[in-house]
N, C-alpha and C positions, 0 to 999 in steps of 0.2 A: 577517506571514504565519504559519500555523497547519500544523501536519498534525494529520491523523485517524487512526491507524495503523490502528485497527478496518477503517473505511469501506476503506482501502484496500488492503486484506487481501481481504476482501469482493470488494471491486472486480477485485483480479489474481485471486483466486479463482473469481470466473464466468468470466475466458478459459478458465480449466478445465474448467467445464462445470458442476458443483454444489456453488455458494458454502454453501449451507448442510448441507452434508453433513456436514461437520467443525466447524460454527460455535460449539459451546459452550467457548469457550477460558477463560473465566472460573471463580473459584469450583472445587469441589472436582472436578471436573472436567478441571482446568487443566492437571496432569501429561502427560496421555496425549495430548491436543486438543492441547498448544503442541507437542510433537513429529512429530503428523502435519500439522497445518497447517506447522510448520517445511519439512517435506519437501517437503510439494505445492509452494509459495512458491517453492521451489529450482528444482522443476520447469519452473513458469510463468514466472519471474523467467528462466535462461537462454533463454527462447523470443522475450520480450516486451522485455527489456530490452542494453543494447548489453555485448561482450564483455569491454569494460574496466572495468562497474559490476559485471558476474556475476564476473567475477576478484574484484575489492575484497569481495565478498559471502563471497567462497569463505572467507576468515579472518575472520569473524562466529563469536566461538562459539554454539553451538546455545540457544536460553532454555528456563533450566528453568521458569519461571513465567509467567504472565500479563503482569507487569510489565517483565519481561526482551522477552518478546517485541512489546510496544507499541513497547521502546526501538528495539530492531533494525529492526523495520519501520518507523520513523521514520526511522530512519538510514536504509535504503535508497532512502526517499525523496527526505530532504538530498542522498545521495550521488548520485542517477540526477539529480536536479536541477542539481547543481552542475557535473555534469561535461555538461548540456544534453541529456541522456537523450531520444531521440523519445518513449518511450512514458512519459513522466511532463510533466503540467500545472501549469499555476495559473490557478486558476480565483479570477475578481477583478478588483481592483485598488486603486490607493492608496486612494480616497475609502471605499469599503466594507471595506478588507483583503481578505487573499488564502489559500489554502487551497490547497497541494501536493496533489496525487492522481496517479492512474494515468489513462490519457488513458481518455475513455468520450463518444463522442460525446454519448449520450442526456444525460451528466450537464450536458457544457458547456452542451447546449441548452436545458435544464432550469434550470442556475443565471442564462445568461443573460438568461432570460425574468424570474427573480427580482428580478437587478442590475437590469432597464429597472423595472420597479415599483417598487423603491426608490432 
């Protein structure tokens, strides 16, 4: 099984309302964008996800980088998964592998149209 941390940053991101308003977190850019995206995440993440993973979140230090912030938003995923989080998926299964995300109707139905094709 795989995560995306991008895609799913993105993904908690539009419950907000404009995924790509903050989206350039990459590159020399990276400083200011992993700090405001950090925030928003905080924001959406206590709305979206259950109070015992937004606790575990609460002691995440903040990334100062690109790199720091893939880890964490991977971790958030591990974590809302492990402890069977409603609003985190996997989309998949053994024959093709599987990929953690934040749940998104359009996406399941979108990947499941994939899996029956292949």
């Amino acid at each position: 099984m795989e995560s995306h941390p991008a895609v799913a940053a993105w993904l908690w991101l539009r419950l907000a309302g404009e995924p790509n308003r903050l989206w350039a977190y990459k590159g020399s850019k990276a400083g200011v964008a992993v700090a405001a995206l950090w925030s928003e995440l905080l924001e959406t993440w206590g709305a979206v996800l259950s109070d015992n993973v937004v606790e575990a979140i609460a002691v995440v230090p903040e990334p100062q980088d690109d790199d720091e912030f893939d880890a964490a938003v991977g971790w958030v995923l591990g974590k809302a998964l492990a402890a069977g989080d409603p609003g985190v998926d996997i989309l998949g299964n053994a024959t093709i592998g599987g990929f953690a995300v934040p749940c998104d109707d359009g996406l399941r139905a979108a990947f499941a149209a994939f899996a029956m094709e292949n």
